[in-house]
N, C-alpha and C positions, 0 to 999 in steps of 0.2 A: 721396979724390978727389971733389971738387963738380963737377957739372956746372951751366953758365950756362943752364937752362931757364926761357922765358917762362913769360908767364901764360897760355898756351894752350895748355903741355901739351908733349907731346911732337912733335904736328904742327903741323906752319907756315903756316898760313893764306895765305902766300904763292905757297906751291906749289900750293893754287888756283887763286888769282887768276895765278899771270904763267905757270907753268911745266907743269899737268896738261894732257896732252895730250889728255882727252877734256873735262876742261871749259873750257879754255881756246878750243877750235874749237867748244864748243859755244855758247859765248855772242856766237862771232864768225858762226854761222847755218849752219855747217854740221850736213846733216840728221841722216847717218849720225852723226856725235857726236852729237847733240840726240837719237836713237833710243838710244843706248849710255847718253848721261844718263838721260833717263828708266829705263830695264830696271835701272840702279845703283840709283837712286834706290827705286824697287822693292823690289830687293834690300834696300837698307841700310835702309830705313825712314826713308828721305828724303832724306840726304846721306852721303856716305861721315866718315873722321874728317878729314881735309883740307877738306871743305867745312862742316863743323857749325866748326870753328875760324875758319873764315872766314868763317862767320854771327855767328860770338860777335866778332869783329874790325869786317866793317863793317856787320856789319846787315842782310845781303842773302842770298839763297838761292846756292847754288851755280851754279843756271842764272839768276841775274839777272845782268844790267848793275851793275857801280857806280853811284850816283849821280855828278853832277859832282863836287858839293863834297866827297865822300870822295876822287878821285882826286885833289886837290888835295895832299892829309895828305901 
């Protein structure tokens, strides 16, 4: 049985950016998430495996913004 795995692995860069419930409010300014990010951040040695996939996708840290022209893609 083959599974259809991208080139990121087994996590989805997606659930990141549109679906984590703590980086997702954290990059829309809320504190308490923005505190839970960091303390992860911490912990994981910088990103969890959902946000290093999502650095290697657009480029960006886990607690940054997109750029424009990436939300375009």
């Amino acid at each position: 049985m083959t599974d259809k795995s991208n080139e990121t692995g087994r996590f989805d860069p997606d659930f990141c950016e549109s679906r984590c419930p703590v980086c997702t409010r954290a990059r829309q300014g809320n504190r308490l998430a923005r505190f839970l990010q960091t303390v992860e951040m911490i912990v994981t040695f910088g990103r969890c495996p959902w946000g290093r996939a999502r650095q290697r996708k657009y480029g960006v840290k886990p607690n940054e913004q997109l750029p424009p022209e990436k939300l375009e893609k």
